[in-house]
N, C-alpha and C positions, 0 to 999 in steps of 0.2 A: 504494500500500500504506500502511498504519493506522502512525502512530510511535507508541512503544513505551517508557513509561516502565524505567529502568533503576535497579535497588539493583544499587549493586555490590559488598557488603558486603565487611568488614576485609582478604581477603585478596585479592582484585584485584591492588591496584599492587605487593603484596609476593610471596607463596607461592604465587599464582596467577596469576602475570604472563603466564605462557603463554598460559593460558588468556584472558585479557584483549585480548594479543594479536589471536591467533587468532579472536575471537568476533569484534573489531572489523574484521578484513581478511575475512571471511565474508560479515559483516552490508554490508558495503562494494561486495561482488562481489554480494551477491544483491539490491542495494537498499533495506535493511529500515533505518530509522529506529531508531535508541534514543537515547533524549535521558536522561543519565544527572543523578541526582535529587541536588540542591542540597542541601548541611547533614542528609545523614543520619547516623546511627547506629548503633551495635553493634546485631544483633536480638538481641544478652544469648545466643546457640546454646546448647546445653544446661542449664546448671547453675543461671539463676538461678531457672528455672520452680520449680524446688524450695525456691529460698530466700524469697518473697516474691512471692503471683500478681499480683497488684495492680501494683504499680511494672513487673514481668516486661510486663505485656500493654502498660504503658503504654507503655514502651523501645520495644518493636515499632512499635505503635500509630502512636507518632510520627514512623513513616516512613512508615505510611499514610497522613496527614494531611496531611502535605509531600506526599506524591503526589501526592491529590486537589486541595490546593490548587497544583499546578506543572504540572497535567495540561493544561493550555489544550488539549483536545479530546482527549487522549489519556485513553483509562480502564482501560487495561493496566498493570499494573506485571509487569516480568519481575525473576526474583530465578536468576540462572546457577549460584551455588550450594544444594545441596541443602537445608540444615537452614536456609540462609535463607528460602529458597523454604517450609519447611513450616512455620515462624515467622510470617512474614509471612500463611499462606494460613489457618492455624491460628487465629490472631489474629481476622482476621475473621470467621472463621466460629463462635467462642465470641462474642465480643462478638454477634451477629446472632443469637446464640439465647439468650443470657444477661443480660436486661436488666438487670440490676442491674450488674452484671460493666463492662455499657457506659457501665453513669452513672459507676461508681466511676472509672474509665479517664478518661472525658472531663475528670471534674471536676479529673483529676491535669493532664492536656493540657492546660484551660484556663487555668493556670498561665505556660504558653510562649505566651496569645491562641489556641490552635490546637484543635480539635474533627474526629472522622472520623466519621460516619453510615459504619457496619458493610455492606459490599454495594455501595458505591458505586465501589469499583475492584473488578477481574479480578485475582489475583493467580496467575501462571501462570508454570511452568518455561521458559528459552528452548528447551529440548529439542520439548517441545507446540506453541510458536507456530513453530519451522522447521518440522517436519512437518505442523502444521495449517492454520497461515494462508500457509506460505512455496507448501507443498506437494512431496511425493516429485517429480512433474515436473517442476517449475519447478527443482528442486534438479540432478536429471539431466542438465538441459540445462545447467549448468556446467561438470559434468565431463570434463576434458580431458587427466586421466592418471588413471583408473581402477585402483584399487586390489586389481588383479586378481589379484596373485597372495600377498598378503598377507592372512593367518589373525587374525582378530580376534576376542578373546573381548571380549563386551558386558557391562559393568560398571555398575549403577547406583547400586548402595550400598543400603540398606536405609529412607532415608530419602524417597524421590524418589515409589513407590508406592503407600507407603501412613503416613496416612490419606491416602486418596485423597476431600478430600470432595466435588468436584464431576465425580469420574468420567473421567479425564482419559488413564487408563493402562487399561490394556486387562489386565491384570489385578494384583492384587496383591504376589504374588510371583514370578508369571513374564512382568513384560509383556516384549512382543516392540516396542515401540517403536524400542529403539536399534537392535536386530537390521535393524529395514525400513531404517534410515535410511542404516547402511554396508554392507547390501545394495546401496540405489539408488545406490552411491557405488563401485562393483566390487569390494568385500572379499568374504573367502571367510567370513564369521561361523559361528565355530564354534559348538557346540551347549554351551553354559555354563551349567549347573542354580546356579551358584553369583553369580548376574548380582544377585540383592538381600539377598544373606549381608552381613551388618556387616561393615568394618572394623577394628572397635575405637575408633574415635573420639578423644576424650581418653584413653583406658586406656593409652596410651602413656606418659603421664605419671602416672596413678595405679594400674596395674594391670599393669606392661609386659609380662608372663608372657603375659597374658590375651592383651594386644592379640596378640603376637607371635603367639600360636596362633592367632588370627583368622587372621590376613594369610598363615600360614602355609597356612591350608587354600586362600585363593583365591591365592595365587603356587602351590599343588601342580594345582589344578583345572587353569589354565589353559596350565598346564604337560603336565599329563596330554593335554589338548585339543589339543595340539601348536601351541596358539596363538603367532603372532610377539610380539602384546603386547597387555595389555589397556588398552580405550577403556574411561572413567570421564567424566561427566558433575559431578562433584562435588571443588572444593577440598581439601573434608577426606581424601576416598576415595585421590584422588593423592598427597596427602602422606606418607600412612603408607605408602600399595604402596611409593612412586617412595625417601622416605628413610628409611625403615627397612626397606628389604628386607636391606641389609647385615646388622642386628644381627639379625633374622631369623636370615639366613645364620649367624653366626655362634653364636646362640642353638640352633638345633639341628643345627646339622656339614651345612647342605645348599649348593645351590650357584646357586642361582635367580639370573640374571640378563633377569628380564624388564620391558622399557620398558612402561614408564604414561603414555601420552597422554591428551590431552584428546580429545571427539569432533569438536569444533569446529578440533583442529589437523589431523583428518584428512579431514575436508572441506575444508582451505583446500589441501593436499596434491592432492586430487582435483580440486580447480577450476585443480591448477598453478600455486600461488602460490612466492613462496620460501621455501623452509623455514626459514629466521632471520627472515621478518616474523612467523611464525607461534610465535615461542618455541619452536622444536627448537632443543635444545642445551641449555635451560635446568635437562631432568631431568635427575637422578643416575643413573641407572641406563640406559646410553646408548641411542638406538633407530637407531645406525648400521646397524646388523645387519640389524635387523629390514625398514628401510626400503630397503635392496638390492635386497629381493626387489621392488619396485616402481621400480626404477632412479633412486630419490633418497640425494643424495648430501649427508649433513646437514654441519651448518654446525660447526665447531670447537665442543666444549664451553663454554659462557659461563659467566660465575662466578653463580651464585644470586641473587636479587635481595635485599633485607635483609629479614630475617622469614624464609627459608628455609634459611640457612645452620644447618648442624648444629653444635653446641656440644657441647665432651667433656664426659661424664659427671664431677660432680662427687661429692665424698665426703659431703657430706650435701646434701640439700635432694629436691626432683623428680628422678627418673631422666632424665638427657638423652640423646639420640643421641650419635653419636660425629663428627667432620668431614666437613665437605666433602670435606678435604682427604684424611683416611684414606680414604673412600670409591673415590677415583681411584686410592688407591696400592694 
């Protein structure tokens, strides 16, 4: 099998360690190569496209550059989080239709010696290369505790879909990807119309009303679905569900305690790994419960890795979460 260039952008070793985990004990049982990408960089995720396109595309840019130049045969790059993943895919495909766009860009890169010819990597979700190149069977034939009787609503976030510019999701708003994938994995995946509704993103910090009522409607959806917990494919999507479900709660009198896995924590589950290789334990909002119904017994609550801890709201500045610590109590 083909190795696999890896972005593992900013929240990896911190707020997505889970997730990290998890993808690396996966990627280990199923064979698949990621050679994770030397001296990269922020992709700048939302805010700077607005402030400046130029330096914005560059930022990205020059982690497609390091790629191409670090790729010794590989011409994949995988990006595990979502709005990385559409940065990076995004990137190449304006520079590849905007020549002026690509001279402006190069000329900034050529500053660091470095240059990216637009088309010369694959930029693609790890979600796409386990089901397309890994394959539904090859993945079945891991599973050795089936997640049979365990309700899962499929979560993708709003970013993962769409633009879809090379055609990769099966459709827009409702792809059924992750649905095939914890099918082939014995969950019972529930019927989720709310799988590419936003999170709220940053509005937790500039809008938290807003956000709250997001997360509000997909913690009721999958609740309604009598789902055990929902699978998220996306950093950002886990952190609002998983840490701010509490102020949620608290924000409109409800009482939602549902676990946010990663989808890669619950294939490592199904392939019968240990659930502490796999970063259970590490969300807030516990999936002891949930994980019963499939006769796993998780691992004591761990403390949050640094970058996920909740910080009490302070009297002026950004609105923040409230503790880790209030959370448990």
């Amino acid at each position: 099998m083909s190795a696999y260039l890896l972005y593992p952008g900013c929240s990896w070793e911190s707020s997505a360690r889970a997730y990290a985990l998890s993808t690396e004990a996966v990627c280990r049982e199923l064979g698949l190569e990621l050679r994770s990408l030397e001296d990269w960089n922020c992709c700048g995720a939302t805010e700077y496209m607005s402030v400046d396109t130029v330096p914005a595309y560059a930022l990205i840019s020059r982690n497609l550059a390091l790629a191409a130049r670090q790729g010794n045969g590989a011409t994949t790059l995988t990006a595990p989080c979502s709005l990385c993943y559409l940065n990076l895919s995004k990137a190449d495909h304006y520079l590849n239709e905007n020549p002026a766009l690509n001279e402006k860009v190069n000329r900034a890169l050529e500053a660091g010696g470095m240059r990216y010819q637009p088309g010369s990597l694959e930029v693609r979700h790890l979600l796409d290369i386990l089901l397309n190149d890994v394959g539904l069977e090859a993945i079945r034939q891991h599973v050795t505790r089936p997640l049979s009787n365990l309700r899962v609503a499929p979560y993708l976030g709003c970013l993962l879909s769409r633009p879809d510019y090379h055609k990769r999701f099966s459709h827009p708003d409702q792809p059924r990807e992750l649905d095939r994938l914890l099918t082939a994995l014995g969950a019972q995946v529930v019927d989720y119309p709310m799988r590419t509704q936003c999170c709220g993103g940053h509005m937790t910090q500039i809008g938290p009303e807003t956000a709250y009522e997001l997360l509000r409607r997909l913690l009721y959806g999958a609740e309604q679905y009598d789902a055990h917990l929902i699978a998220t494919v996306c950093p950002m999507c886990q952190l609002n569900l998983d840490a701010y479900q509490h102020d949620v709660n608290r924000h409109f009198g409800t009482h939602f305690q549902m676990p946010i896995l990663y989808f890669t924590q619950l294939m490592g589950l199904a392939f019968g790994l240990e659930p502490k290789s796999l970063g259970i334990g590490l969300e807030l909002v516990s999936a002891g419960e949930a994980l019963a119904h499939i006769g796993v017994e998780p691992p004591p609550p761990q403390e949050p890795p640094k970058g996920s801890r909740r910080r009490r709201k302070k009297s002026e500045g950004l609105p923040m979460p409230s503790t880790w610590e209030d959370e448990q109590s």
